[in-house]
C-alpha positions in Angstrom: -0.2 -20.8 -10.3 -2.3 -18.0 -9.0 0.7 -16.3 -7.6 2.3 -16.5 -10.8 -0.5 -15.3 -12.9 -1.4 -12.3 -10.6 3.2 -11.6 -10.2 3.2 -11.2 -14.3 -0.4 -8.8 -13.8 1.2 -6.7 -12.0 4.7 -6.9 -13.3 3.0 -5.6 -16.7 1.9 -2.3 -15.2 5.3 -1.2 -13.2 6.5 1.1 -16.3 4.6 4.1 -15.0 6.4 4.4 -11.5 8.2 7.5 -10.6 12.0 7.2 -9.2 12.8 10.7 -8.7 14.0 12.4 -5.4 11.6 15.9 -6.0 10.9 17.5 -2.6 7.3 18.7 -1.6 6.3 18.5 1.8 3.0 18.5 3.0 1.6 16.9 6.1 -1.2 14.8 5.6 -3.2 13.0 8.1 -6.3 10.7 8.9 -7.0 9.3 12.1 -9.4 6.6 12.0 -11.5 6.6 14.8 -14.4 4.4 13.8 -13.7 0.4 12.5 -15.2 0.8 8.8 -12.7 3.1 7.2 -13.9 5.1 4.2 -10.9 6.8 3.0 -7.4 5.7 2.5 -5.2 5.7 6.2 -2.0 8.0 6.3 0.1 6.3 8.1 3.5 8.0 10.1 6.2 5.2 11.1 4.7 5.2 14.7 1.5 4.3 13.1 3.1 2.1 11.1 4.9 0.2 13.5 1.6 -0.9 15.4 -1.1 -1.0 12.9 0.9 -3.0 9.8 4.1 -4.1 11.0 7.1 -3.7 14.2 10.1 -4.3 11.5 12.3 -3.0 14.3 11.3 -5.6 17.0 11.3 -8.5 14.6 13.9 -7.5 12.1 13.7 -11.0 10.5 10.3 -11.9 10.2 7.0 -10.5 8.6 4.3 -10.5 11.2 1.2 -8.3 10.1 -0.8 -6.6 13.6 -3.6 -6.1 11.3 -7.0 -7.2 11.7 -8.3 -6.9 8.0 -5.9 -7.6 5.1 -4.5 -4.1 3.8 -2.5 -2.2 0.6 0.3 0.2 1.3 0.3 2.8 -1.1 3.8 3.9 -0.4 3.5 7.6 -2.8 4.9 11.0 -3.1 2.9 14.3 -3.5 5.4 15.4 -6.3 5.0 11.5 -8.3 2.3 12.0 -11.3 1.3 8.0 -11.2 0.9 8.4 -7.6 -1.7 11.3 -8.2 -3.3 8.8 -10.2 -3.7 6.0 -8.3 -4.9 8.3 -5.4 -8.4 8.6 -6.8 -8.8 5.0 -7.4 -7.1 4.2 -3.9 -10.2 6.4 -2.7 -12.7 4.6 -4.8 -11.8 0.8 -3.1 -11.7 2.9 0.1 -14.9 2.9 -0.2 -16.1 -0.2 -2.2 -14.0 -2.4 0.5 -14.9 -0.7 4.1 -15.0 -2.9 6.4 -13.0 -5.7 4.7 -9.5 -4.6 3.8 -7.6 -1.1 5.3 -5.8 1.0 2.3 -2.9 3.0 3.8 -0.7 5.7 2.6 2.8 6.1 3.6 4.4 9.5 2.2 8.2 8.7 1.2 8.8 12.3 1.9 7.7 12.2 4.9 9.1 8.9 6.4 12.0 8.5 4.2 13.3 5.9 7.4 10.1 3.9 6.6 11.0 3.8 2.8 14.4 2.2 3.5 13.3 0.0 5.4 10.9 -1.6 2.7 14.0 -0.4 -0.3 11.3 1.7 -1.9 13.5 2.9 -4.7 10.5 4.0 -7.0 6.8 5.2 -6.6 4.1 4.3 -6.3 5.7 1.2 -4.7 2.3 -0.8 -3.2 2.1 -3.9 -0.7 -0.6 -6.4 -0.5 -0.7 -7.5 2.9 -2.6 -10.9 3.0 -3.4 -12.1 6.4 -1.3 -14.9 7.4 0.8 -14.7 5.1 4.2 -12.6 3.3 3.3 -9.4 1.2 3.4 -8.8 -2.1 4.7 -5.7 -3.9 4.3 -4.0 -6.7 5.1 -1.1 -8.6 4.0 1.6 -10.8 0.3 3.2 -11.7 -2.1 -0.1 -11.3 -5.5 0.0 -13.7 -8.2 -0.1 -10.7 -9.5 -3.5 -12.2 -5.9 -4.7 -11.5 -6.3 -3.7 -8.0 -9.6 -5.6 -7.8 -8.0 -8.3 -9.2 -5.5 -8.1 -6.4 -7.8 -7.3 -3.6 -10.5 -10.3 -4.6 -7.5 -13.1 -5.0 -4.2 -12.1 -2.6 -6.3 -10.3 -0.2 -9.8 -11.6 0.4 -9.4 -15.2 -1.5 -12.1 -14.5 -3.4 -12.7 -17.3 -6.4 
Protein backbone atom coordinates (compact mmCIF):
# COMPACT_ATOMS: atom_id res chain seq x y z
CA UNK A 1 0.00 0.00 0.00
CA UNK A 2 2.82 2.33 0.86
CA UNK A 3 4.44 1.62 -2.42
CA UNK A 4 1.37 2.46 -4.07
CA UNK A 5 0.66 5.62 -2.30
CA UNK A 6 4.35 6.95 -2.60
CA UNK A 7 4.33 5.38 -6.99
CA UNK A 8 1.10 7.83 -7.57
CA UNK A 9 3.25 10.89 -5.37
CA UNK A 10 5.61 10.82 -7.52
CA UNK A 11 3.94 9.90 -10.70
CA UNK A 12 2.01 13.37 -10.10
CA UNK A 13 5.14 15.45 -10.39
CA UNK A 14 6.84 13.77 -13.66
CA UNK A 15 5.24 16.65 -16.00
CA UNK A 16 8.14 18.96 -15.49
CA UNK A 17 10.98 16.63 -16.86
CA UNK A 18 13.13 17.70 -19.71
CA UNK A 19 13.55 15.05 -22.88
CA UNK A 20 15.61 17.12 -25.10
CA UNK A 21 19.14 16.12 -26.51
CA UNK A 22 20.80 20.01 -25.96
CA UNK A 23 24.55 19.69 -25.64
CA UNK A 24 26.61 21.58 -22.84
CA UNK A 25 29.52 20.06 -21.48
CA UNK A 26 31.06 20.76 -18.48
CA UNK A 27 32.97 18.50 -16.18
CA UNK A 28 31.97 18.42 -12.83
CA UNK A 29 33.39 16.58 -10.01
CA UNK A 30 33.36 15.78 -6.17
CA UNK A 31 35.43 13.27 -4.59
CA UNK A 32 34.35 12.42 -1.27
CA UNK A 33 37.07 11.73 0.89
CA UNK A 34 35.48 11.84 4.40
CA UNK A 35 32.23 9.32 5.27
CA UNK A 36 29.56 12.16 6.13
CA UNK A 37 28.95 13.68 2.75
CA UNK A 38 27.68 17.30 2.64
CA UNK A 39 27.08 17.93 -0.96
CA UNK A 40 25.60 15.91 -3.64
CA UNK A 41 28.39 13.00 -5.23
CA UNK A 42 29.16 13.38 -9.08
CA UNK A 43 29.49 10.28 -10.07
CA UNK A 44 31.50 9.03 -13.67
CA UNK A 45 30.52 5.30 -14.70
CA UNK A 46 33.73 4.01 -13.01
CA UNK A 47 32.43 5.50 -9.94
CA UNK A 48 29.31 4.33 -10.58
CA UNK A 49 30.09 0.87 -11.19
CA UNK A 50 31.70 0.43 -7.50
CA UNK A 51 29.95 2.82 -5.35
CA UNK A 52 26.00 2.10 -6.61
CA UNK A 53 25.92 -0.62 -8.82
CA UNK A 54 28.35 -3.24 -11.38
CA UNK A 55 25.36 -3.58 -14.08
CA UNK A 56 28.02 -4.96 -16.35
CA UNK A 57 29.17 -7.89 -14.05
CA UNK A 58 25.55 -8.80 -13.08
CA UNK A 59 23.62 -7.84 -16.00
CA UNK A 60 20.47 -9.51 -14.57
CA UNK A 61 20.26 -8.56 -11.18
CA UNK A 62 20.12 -5.30 -8.93
CA UNK A 63 22.79 -5.54 -6.23
CA UNK A 64 23.45 -2.07 -4.59
CA UNK A 65 27.53 -1.82 -3.06
CA UNK A 66 26.34 0.93 -1.06
CA UNK A 67 26.60 1.29 2.52
CA UNK A 68 23.88 4.03 3.21
CA UNK A 69 20.71 4.06 0.96
CA UNK A 70 21.17 6.79 -1.87
CA UNK A 71 19.16 9.05 -4.82
CA UNK A 72 20.59 9.23 -8.33
CA UNK A 73 19.86 12.48 -9.65
CA UNK A 74 20.47 11.46 -13.17
CA UNK A 75 20.40 15.51 -14.80
CA UNK A 76 21.75 17.63 -17.57
CA UNK A 77 23.39 21.14 -17.15
CA UNK A 78 21.18 22.38 -20.17
CA UNK A 79 17.61 20.73 -18.35
CA UNK A 80 15.74 23.83 -16.44
CA UNK A 81 13.90 21.18 -13.85
CA UNK A 82 17.23 19.74 -13.26
CA UNK A 83 18.60 23.32 -12.21
CA UNK A 84 15.87 23.22 -10.00
CA UNK A 85 16.08 20.29 -8.15
CA UNK A 86 19.84 20.97 -7.85
CA UNK A 87 19.40 23.34 -4.89
CA UNK A 88 17.12 21.15 -3.04
CA UNK A 89 19.42 18.07 -3.90
CA UNK A 90 21.93 20.32 -1.94
CA UNK A 91 19.71 21.13 0.89
CA UNK A 92 19.02 17.10 1.84
CA UNK A 93 22.78 16.87 1.17
CA UNK A 94 23.01 18.37 4.04
CA UNK A 95 19.92 17.60 6.24
CA UNK A 96 20.71 13.77 5.57
CA UNK A 97 24.75 13.47 5.98
CA UNK A 98 25.59 10.68 7.30
CA UNK A 99 22.38 8.61 6.50
CA UNK A 100 21.66 8.47 2.78
CA UNK A 101 24.44 9.52 -0.26
CA UNK A 102 22.71 11.90 -3.06
CA UNK A 103 24.57 11.33 -6.36
CA UNK A 104 24.64 13.04 -9.65
CA UNK A 105 25.16 11.35 -12.80
CA UNK A 106 25.54 13.93 -15.92
CA UNK A 107 23.71 12.32 -19.06
CA UNK A 108 26.02 14.32 -21.10
CA UNK A 109 28.70 13.19 -19.73
CA UNK A 110 28.01 9.35 -19.39
CA UNK A 111 25.47 8.97 -22.08
CA UNK A 112 26.67 4.81 -21.79
CA UNK A 113 25.41 5.06 -18.16
CA UNK A 114 22.02 6.68 -19.25
CA UNK A 115 21.23 3.70 -21.54
CA UNK A 116 21.88 1.50 -19.45
CA UNK A 117 19.21 2.76 -16.88
CA UNK A 118 16.77 3.97 -20.49
CA UNK A 119 16.92 7.44 -19.14
CA UNK A 120 14.85 8.91 -21.91
CA UNK A 121 14.03 12.22 -19.93
CA UNK A 122 15.53 14.41 -17.08
CA UNK A 123 15.70 14.72 -14.21
CA UNK A 124 15.21 10.91 -14.17
CA UNK A 125 15.88 10.03 -10.13
CA UNK A 126 16.49 6.55 -8.36
CA UNK A 127 15.80 5.69 -4.86
CA UNK A 128 18.08 3.11 -3.92
CA UNK A 129 16.73 1.34 -0.72
CA UNK A 130 19.09 -1.04 0.88
CA UNK A 131 18.13 -4.53 0.29
CA UNK A 132 15.94 -3.96 -1.90
CA UNK A 133 15.07 -2.94 -6.10
CA UNK A 134 15.05 0.98 -6.83
CA UNK A 135 12.53 3.09 -7.50
CA UNK A 136 12.50 5.79 -10.19
CA UNK A 137 11.00 8.75 -10.88
CA UNK A 138 10.84 11.48 -13.08
CA UNK A 139 10.53 15.20 -13.46
CA UNK A 140 11.16 18.36 -10.98
CA UNK A 141 10.15 16.72 -7.33
CA UNK A 142 8.72 19.40 -4.54
CA UNK A 143 11.54 18.91 -1.79
CA UNK A 144 8.77 17.71 0.72
CA UNK A 145 8.15 15.01 -1.91
CA UNK A 146 11.71 14.10 -1.63
CA UNK A 147 11.39 13.86 2.15
CA UNK A 148 8.61 12.02 1.76
CA UNK A 149 10.63 9.58 -0.27
CA UNK A 150 13.79 9.65 1.70
CA UNK A 151 11.83 9.05 5.30
CA UNK A 152 9.59 5.94 3.75
CA UNK A 153 11.53 4.06 0.64
CA UNK A 154 14.82 5.04 2.00
CA UNK A 155 15.22 5.16 5.76
CA UNK A 156 11.70 3.40 6.78
CA UNK A 157 10.89 6.01 8.70
CA UNK A 158 7.02 5.74 10.09
Amino acid sequence: MRKTIFAGILLAFTFTACAGNNKENKTETNNPSKETVMTPIHLTKAEFLTKVANYETNPTEWKYLGDKPCIIDFYANWCGPCKMIAPILEDLAKEYAGQIYIYKVNTEEEQELAAAFGIRSIPTLLFCPMGENPQMAQGALPKETFKQAINDVLLKKK
